[in-house]
MOPAC internal coordinates of N, CA, C and O (Angstrom, degrees):
PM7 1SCF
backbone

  N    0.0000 0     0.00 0     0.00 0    0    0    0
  C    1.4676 1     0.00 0     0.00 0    1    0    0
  C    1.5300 1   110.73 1     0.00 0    2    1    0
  O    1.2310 1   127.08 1   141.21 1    3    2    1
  N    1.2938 1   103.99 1   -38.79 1    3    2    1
  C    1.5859 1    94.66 1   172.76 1    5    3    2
  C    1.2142 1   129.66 1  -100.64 1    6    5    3
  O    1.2310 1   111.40 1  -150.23 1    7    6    5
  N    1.2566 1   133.81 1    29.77 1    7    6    5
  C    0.7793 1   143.93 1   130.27 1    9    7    6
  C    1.7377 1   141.80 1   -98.20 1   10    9    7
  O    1.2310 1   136.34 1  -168.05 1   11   10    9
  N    1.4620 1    85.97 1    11.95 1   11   10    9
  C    1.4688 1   102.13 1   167.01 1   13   11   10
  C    1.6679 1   107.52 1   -99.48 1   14   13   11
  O    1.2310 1   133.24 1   160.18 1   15   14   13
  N    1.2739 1    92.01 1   -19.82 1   15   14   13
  C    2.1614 1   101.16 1  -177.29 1   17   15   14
  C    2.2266 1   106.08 1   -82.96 1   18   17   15
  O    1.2310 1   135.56 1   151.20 1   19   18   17
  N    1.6747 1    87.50 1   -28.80 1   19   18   17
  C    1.5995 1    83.06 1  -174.33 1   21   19   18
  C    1.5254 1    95.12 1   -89.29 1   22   21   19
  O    1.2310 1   108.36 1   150.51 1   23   22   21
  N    1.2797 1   139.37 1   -29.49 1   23   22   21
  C    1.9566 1   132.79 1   154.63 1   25   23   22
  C    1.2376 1    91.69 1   -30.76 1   26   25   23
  O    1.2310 1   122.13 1   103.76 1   27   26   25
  N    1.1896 1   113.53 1   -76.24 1   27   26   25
  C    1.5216 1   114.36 1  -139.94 1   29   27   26
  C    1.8938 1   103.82 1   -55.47 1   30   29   27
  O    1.2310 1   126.91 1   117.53 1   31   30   29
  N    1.4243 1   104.32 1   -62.47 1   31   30   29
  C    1.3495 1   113.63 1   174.91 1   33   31   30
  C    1.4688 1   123.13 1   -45.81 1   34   33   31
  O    1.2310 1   119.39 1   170.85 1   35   34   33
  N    1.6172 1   118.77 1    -9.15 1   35   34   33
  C    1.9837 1   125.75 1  -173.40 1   37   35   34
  C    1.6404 1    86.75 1   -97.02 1   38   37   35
  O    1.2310 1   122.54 1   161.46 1   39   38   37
  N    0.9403 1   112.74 1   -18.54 1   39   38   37
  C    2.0395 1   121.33 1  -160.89 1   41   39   38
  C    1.3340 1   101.02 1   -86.05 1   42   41   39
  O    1.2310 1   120.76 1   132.31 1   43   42   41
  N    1.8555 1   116.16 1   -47.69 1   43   42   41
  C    1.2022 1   116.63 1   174.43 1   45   43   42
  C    1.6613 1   121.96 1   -90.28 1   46   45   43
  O    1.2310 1   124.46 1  -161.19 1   47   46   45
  N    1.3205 1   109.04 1    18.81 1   47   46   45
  C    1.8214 1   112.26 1   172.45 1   49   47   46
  C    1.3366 1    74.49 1  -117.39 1   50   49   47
  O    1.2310 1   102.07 1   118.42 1   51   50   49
  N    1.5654 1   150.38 1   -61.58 1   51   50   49
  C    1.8061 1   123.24 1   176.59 1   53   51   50
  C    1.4999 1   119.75 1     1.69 1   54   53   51
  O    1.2310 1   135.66 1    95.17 1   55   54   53
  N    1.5603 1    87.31 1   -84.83 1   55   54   53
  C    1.2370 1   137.60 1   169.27 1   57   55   54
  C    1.4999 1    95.01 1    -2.66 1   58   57   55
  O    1.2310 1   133.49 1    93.23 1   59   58   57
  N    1.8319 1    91.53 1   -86.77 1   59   58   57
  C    1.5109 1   105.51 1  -157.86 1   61   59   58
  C    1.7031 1   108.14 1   -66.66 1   62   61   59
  O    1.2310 1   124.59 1   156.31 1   63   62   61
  N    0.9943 1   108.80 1   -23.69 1   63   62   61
  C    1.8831 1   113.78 1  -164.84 1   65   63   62
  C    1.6624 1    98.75 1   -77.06 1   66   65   63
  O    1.2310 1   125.85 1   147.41 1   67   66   65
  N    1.6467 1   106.35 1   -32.59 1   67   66   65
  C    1.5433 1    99.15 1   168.67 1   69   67   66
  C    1.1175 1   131.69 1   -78.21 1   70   69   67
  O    1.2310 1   119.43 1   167.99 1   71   70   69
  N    1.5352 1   118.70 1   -12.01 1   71   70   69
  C    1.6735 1   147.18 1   177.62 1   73   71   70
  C    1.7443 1    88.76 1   -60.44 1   74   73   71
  O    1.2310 1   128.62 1   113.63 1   75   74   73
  N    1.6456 1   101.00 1   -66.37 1   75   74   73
  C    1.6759 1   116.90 1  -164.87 1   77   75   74
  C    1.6255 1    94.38 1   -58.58 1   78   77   75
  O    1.2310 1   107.65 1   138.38 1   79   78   77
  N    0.8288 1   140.65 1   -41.62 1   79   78   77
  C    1.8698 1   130.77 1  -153.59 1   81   79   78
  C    1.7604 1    80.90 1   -78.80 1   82   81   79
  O    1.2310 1   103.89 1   110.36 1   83   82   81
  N    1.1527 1   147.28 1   -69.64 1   83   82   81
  C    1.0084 1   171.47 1   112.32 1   85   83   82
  C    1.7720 1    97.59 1    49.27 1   86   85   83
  O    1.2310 1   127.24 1    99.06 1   87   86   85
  N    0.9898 1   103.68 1   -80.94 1   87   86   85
  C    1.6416 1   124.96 1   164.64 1   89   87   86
  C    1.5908 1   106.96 1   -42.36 1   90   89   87
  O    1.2310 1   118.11 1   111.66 1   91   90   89
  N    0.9416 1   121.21 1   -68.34 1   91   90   89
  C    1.4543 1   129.56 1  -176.70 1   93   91   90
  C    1.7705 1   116.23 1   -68.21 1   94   93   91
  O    1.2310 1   123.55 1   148.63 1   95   94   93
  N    1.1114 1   110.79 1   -31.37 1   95   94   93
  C    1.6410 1   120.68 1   171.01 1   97   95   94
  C    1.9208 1    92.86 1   -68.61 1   98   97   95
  O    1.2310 1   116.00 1   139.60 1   99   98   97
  N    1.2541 1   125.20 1   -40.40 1   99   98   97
  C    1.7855 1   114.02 1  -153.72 1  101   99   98
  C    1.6069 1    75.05 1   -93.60 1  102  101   99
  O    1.2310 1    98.88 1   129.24 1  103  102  101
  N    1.3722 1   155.55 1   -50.76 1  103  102  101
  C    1.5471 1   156.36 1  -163.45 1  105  103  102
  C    1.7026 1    83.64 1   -60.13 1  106  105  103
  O    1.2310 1   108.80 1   124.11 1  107  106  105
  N    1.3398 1   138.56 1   -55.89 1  107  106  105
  C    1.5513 1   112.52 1  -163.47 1  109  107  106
  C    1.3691 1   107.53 1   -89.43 1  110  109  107
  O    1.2310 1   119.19 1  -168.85 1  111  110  109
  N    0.9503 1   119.15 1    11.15 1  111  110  109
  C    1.7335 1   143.84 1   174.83 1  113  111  110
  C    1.5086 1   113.02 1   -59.24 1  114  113  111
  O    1.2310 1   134.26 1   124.01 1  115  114  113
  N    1.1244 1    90.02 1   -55.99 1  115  114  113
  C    1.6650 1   132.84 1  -162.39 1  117  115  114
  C    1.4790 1   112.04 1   -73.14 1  118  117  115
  O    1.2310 1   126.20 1   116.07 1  119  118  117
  N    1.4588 1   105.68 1   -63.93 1  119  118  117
  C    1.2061 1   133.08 1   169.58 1  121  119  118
  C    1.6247 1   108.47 1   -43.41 1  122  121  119
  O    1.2310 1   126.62 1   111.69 1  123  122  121
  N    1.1995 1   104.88 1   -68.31 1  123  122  121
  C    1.7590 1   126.75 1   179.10 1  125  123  122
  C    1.5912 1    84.19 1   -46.88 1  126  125  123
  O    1.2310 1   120.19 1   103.77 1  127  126  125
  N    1.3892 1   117.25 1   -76.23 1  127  126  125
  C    1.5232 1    95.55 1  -173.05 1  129  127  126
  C    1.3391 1   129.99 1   -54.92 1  130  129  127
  O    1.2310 1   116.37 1   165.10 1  131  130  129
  N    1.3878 1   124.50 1   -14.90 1  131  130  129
  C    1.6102 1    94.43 1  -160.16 1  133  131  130
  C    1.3839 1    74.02 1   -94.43 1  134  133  131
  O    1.2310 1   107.12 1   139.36 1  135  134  133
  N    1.5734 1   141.60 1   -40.64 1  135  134  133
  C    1.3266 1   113.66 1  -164.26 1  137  135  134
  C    1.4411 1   121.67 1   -65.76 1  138  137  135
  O    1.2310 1   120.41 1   167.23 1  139  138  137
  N    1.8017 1   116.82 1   -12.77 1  139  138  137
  C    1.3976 1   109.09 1   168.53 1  141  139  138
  C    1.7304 1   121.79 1   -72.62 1  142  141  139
  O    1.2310 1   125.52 1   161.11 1  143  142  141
  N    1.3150 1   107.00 1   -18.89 1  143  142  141
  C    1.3341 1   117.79 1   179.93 1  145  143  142
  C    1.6003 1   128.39 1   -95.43 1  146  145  143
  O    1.2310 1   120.82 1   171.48 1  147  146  145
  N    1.6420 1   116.03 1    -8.52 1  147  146  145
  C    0.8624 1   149.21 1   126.53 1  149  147  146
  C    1.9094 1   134.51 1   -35.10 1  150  149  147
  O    1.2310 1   120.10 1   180.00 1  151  150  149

């Protein structure tokens, strides 16, 4: 059982750390644009 709760919980920091790369790839996105439009 507990090691079906600490899977589950490595799946949902995955999860979130790929959410964050995600976040940070569209933020230098952004950046890149306004300074190209700038």
């Amino acid at each position: 059982m507990k090691a079906n709760t600490e899977g589950e919980s490595n799946r949902n920091e995955l999860k979130k750390a790929r959410e964050d790369l995600n976040m940070i790839d569209l933020i230098k996105k952004y950046i890149c644009t306004v300074f190209v439009l700038n």
